[in-house]
C-alpha positions as CSV (number, residue, x, y, z in Angstrom):
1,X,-28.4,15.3,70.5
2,X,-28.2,13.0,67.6
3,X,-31.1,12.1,65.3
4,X,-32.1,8.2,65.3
5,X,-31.2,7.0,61.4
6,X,-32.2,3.9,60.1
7,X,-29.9,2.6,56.3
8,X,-31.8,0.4,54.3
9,X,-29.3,-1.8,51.9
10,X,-25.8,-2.6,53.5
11,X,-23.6,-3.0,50.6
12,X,-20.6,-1.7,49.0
13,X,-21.4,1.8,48.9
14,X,-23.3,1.4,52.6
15,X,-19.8,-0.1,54.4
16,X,-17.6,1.9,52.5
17,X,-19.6,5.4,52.4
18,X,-22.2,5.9,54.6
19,X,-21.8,4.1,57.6
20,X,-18.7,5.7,58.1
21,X,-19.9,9.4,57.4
22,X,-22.9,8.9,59.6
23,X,-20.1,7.7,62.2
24,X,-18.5,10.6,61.8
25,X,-21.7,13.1,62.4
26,X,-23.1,15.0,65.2
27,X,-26.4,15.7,63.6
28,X,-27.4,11.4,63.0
29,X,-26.3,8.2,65.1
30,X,-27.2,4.9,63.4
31,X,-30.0,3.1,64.8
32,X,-31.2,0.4,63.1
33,X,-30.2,-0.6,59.3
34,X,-32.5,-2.7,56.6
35,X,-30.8,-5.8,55.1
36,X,-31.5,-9.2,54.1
37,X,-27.8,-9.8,53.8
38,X,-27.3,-8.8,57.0
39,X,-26.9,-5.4,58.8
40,X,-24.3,-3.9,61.0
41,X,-22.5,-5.3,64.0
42,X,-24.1,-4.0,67.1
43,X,-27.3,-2.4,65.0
44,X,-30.4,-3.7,65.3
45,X,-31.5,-5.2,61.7
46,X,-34.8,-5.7,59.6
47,X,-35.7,-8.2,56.8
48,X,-38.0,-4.8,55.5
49,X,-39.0,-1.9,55.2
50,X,-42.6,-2.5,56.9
51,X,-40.6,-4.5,59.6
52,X,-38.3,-1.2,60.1
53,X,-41.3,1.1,60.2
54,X,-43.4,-1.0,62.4
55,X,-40.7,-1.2,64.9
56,X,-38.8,1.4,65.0
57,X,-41.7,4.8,65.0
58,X,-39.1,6.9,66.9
59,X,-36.9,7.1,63.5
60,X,-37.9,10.0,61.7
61,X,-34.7,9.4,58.7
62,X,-33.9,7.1,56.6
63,X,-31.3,6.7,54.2
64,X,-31.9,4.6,51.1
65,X,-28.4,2.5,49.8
66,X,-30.3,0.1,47.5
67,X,-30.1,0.0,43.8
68,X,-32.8,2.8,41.7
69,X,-35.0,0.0,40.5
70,X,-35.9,-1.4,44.1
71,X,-35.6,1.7,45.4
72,X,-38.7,3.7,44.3
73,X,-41.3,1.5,46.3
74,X,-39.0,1.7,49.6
75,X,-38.7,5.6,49.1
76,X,-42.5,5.8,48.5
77,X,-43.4,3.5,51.7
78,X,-40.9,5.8,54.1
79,X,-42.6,8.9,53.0
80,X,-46.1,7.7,53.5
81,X,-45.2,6.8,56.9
82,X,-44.2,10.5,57.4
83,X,-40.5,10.0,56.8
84,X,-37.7,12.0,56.1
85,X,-35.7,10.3,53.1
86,X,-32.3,10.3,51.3
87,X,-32.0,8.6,48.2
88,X,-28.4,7.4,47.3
89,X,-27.5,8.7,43.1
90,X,-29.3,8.0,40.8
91,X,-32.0,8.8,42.9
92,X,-34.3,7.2,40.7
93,X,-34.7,4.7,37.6
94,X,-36.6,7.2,35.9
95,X,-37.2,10.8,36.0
96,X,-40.7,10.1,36.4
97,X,-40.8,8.3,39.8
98,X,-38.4,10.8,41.4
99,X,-40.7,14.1,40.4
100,X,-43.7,11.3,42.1
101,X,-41.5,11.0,45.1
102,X,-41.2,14.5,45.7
103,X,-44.5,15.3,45.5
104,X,-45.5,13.0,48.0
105,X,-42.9,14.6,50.5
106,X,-44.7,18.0,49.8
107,X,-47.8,16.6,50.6
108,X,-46.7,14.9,53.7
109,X,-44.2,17.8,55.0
110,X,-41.3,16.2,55.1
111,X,-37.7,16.1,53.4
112,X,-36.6,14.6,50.5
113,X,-32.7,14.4,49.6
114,X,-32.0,13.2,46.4
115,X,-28.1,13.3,47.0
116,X,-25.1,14.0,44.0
117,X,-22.2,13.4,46.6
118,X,-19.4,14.5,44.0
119,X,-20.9,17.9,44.2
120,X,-19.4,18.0,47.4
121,X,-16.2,17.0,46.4
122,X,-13.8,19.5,48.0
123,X,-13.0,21.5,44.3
124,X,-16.2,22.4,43.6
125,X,-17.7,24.6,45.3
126,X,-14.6,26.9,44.3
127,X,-14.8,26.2,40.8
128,X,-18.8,27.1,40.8
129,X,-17.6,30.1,42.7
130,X,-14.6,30.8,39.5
131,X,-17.4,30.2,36.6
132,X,-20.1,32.1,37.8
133,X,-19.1,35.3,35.9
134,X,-16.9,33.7,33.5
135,X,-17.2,33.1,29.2
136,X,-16.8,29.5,28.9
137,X,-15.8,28.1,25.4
138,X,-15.6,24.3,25.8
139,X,-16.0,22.1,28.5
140,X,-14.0,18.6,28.0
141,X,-15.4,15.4,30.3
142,X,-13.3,12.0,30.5
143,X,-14.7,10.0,33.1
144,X,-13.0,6.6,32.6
145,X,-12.2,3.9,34.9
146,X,-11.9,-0.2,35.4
147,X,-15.4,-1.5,36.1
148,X,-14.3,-4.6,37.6
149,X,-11.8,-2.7,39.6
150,X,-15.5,-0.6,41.5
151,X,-18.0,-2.2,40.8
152,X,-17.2,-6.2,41.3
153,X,-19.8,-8.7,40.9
154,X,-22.8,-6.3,40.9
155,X,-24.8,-7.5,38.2
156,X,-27.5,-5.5,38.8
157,X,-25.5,-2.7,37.6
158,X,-25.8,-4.3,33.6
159,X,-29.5,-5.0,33.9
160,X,-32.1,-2.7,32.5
161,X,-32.2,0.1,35.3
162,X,-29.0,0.2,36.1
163,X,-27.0,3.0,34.1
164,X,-24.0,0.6,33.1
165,X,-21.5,3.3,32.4
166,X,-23.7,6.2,33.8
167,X,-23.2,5.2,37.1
168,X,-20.4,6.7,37.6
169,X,-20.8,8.9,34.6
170,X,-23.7,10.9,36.2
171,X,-21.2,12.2,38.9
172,X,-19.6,13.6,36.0
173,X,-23.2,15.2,34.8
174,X,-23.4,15.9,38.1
175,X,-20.5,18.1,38.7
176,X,-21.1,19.9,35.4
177,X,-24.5,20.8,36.1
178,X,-23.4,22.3,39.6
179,X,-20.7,24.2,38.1
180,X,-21.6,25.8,34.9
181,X,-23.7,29.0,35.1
182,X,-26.1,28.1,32.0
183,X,-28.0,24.9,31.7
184,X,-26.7,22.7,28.8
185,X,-28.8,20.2,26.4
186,X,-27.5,17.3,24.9
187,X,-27.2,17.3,21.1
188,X,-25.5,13.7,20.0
189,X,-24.8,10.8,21.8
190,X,-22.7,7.4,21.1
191,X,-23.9,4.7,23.3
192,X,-21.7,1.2,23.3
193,X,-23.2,-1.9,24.7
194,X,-21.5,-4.9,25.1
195,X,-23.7,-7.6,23.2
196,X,-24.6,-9.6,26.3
197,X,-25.5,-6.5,28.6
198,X,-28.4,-4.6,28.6
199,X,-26.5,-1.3,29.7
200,X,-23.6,0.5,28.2
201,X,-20.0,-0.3,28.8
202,X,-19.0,3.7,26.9
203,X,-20.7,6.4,26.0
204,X,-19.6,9.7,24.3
205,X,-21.8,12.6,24.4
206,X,-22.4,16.3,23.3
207,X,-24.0,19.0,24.6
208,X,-24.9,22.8,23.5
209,X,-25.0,25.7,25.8
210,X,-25.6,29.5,25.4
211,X,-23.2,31.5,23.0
212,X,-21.8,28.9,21.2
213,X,-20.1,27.1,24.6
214,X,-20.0,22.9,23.9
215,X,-19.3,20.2,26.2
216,X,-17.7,16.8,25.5
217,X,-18.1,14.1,27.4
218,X,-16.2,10.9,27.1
219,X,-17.0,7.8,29.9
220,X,-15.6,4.6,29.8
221,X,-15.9,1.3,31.6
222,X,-12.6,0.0,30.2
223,X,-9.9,1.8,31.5
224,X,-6.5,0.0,32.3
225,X,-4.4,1.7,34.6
226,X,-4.1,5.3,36.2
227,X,-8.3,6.4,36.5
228,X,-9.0,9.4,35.4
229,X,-12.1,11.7,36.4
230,X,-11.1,15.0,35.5
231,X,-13.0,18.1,34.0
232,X,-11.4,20.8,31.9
233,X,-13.4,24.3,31.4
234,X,-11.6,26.5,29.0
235,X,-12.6,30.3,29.3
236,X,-11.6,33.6,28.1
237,X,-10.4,34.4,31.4
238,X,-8.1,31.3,31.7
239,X,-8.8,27.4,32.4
240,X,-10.2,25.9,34.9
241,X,-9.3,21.6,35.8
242,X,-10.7,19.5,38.2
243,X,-9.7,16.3,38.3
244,X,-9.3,13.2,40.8
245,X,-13.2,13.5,40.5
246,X,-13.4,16.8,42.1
247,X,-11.1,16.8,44.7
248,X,-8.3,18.3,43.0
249,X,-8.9,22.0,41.4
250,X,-6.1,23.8,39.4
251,X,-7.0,27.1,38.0
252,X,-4.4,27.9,34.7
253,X,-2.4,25.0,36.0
254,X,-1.6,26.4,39.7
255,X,-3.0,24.1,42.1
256,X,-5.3,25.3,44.5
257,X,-6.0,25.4,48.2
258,X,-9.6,23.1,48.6
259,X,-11.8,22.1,52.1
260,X,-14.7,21.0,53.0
261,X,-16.3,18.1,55.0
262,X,-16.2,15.0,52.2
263,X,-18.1,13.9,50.0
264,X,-20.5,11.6,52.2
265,X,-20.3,13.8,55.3
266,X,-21.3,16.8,53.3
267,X,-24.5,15.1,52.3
268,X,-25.8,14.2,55.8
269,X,-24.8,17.6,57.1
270,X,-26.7,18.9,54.2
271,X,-29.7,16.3,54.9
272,X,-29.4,17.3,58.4
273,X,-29.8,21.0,57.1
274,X,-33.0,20.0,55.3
275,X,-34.6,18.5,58.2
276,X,-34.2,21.7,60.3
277,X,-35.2,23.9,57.8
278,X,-38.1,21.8,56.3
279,X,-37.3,21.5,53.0
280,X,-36.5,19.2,50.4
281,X,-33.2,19.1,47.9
282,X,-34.4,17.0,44.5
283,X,-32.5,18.0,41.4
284,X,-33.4,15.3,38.5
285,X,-31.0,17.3,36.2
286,X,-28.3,15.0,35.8
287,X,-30.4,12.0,35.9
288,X,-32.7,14.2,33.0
289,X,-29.7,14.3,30.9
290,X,-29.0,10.3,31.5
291,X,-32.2,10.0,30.1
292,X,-31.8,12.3,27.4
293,X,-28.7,10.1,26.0
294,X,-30.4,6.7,25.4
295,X,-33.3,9.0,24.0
296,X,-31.1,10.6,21.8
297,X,-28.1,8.2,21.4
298,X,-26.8,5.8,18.6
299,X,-26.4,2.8,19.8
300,X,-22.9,0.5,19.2
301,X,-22.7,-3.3,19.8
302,X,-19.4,-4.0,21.0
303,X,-17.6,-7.5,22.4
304,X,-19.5,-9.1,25.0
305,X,-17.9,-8.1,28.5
306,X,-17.4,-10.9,31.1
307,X,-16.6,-9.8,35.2
C-alpha cells in the first residue's frame, strides 16, 4: 500500500519533477501539497506548514520543493513533528543548517534525504562502477547552459542564497563526487558576477586529488545553442564521457548500454528505502565544495544580466 506524501512548494521543479515521479511510484501516493500559489488539482492544499501538520497527522513524508533559504525552518518544523523529510538540491543555504537538520532527525528517529537526483542519472552508476579501480589523470567539467531558457523569471535564484550558476553546477559537483574513488579539494576558483546580481552568472574552478589527478570545471549561465553537461575522465586505462548530464555514458568513445528508474523516481524509491530501513541519506559534499568556491574564489564583475 502506498505511503500518504504531502509536497510543500508547487513550482517549476514540483510540476515538472516530482509530481510526476511520485505519480509514477508504488511506495508514495500524493496526499496533500503546501502552496500559497496554489496546489494540485484534486489534492487537498495548505497556506503552511503548521496548517499541513495540524491537519494532516496521518502523513509521516514530506517532500520539501521550495528554495534553500526558506527551506531550513520548513525542514526543521517537519522533523520536530516526527517527520520523515526530503530536501530538494541544495539541500541547504549553508552547510551549517543541513549538519543541524540531520541531527535533529537522529534525535527524533526519523529519515532525512537530502537528495542529488543527477546521481541517478542512468550513466552513473556504471561509470562509479568503471572508476573504482581505475588511475585517473584529469577530470574535465563543462556544465553550460541558457539560464533564461531553465530557470525563467526565478529571481530568487540571483539573490544571496541562491547559487546563481551553482544551481545547476552542483549537479555537476554532484556527479563527480559520486563517481571518483578519492575525495577532491578545490584549489582556485574564478567566480563572475553580473554587476546587478548578487550570485554568479560563471564560475571556473580547480580541484586537486590524490597522485597528481586534477579536475577542471567550467559552468556557465550564458550558453547559446546546443547545452552541454558532459563530464570527461581521462585514465590510464582509457576515457570515460558522460554527457547529456549523465544520461549518456561512452567508455573510449563506444556508447554504452545504461538503465535505471530516472532521475526523480530513483530518489523516492531511494527515500522510500530509507524509510523502511530507518536511516537517513545526507551528503553535504557537493554543497561543501559550493562553499568552498566563494571561500576561495576571485571574484569578476561582468555586464549586468537582465531576464
Amino acid at each position: 500500500m502506498s505511503e500518504p506524501i504531502a509536497l510543500l512548494g508547487i513550482g517549476k521543479i514540483a510540476r515538472d519533477q516530482h509530481i510526476p515521479a511520485i505519480a509514477a511510484s508504488h511506495a508514495f501516493a500524493l496526499a496533500a501539497t503546501v502552496s500559497r500559489s496554489g496546489g494540485v488539482d484534486g489534492v487537498e492544499n495548505h497556506d503552511n506548514i503548521a496548517g499541513l501538520l495540524t491537519a494532516r497527522p496521518d502523513i509521516r513524508a514530506v517532500s520539501l520543493c521550495m528554495p534553500p533559504v526558506p527551506r531550513f525552518d520548513i525542514a526543521m518544523a517537519a522533523l520536530a513533528a516526527g517527520k520523515h523529510v526530503m530536501l530538494e538540491k541544495p539541500p541547504g543555504a549553508t552547510v551549517s543548517e543541513v549538519l543541524k537538520l540531520e541531527r535533529l532527525a537522529r534525535a527524533k528517529g526519523v529519515t532525512l534525504f537530502a537528495t542529488w537526483h543527477s546521481r541517478h542519472a542512468a550513466g552513473v552508476a556504471q561509470a562509479r562502477a568503471y572508476l573504482r579501480d581505475a588511475q585517473i589523470k584529469h577530470v574535465q567539467i563543462d556544465w553550460k547552459e541558457d539560464v533564461r531558457r531553465w530557470h525563467p523569471g526565478q529571481d530568487w535564484i540571483w539573490q544571496a542564497g541562491g547559487l546563481g550558476v551553482f544551481d545547476p553546477g552542483i549537479n555537476a559537483l554532484s556527479i563527480m563526487t559520486e563517481i571518483l574513488p578519492n575525495p577532491v579539494h578545490l584549489t582556485a576558483a574564478t567566480l563572475a558576477f553580473p554587476e546587478n546580481r548578487d550570485t554568479p552568472i560563471a564560475a571556473d574552478l580547480a580541484f586537486a586529488g590524490p597522485a597528481g589527478m586534477r579536475v577542471d570545471a567550467v559552468f556557465d549561465w550564458r550558453q547559446e545553442g546546443p547545452q552541454s553537461w558532459n563530464i570527461t575522465v581521462d585514465t590510464t586505462q582509457g576515457q570515460l564521457r558522460l554527457t547529456d548530464g549523465g544520461a549518456t555514458l561512452h567508455i573510449d568513445g563506444m556508447a554504452q548500454k545504461t538503465d535505471g528508474l530516472g532521475e526523480y523516481p530513483g530518489l523516492y524509491h531511494r527515500f522510500a528505502e530509507l524509510i523502511e530501513a530507518g536511516q537517513s541519506d545526507v551528503d553535504v559534499s557537493p554543497l561543501q565544495h559550493v562553499a568552498d568556491a566563494f571561500l576561495l574564489g576571485r571574484r569578476d564583475v561582468v555586464e549586468a544580466f537582465e531576464d
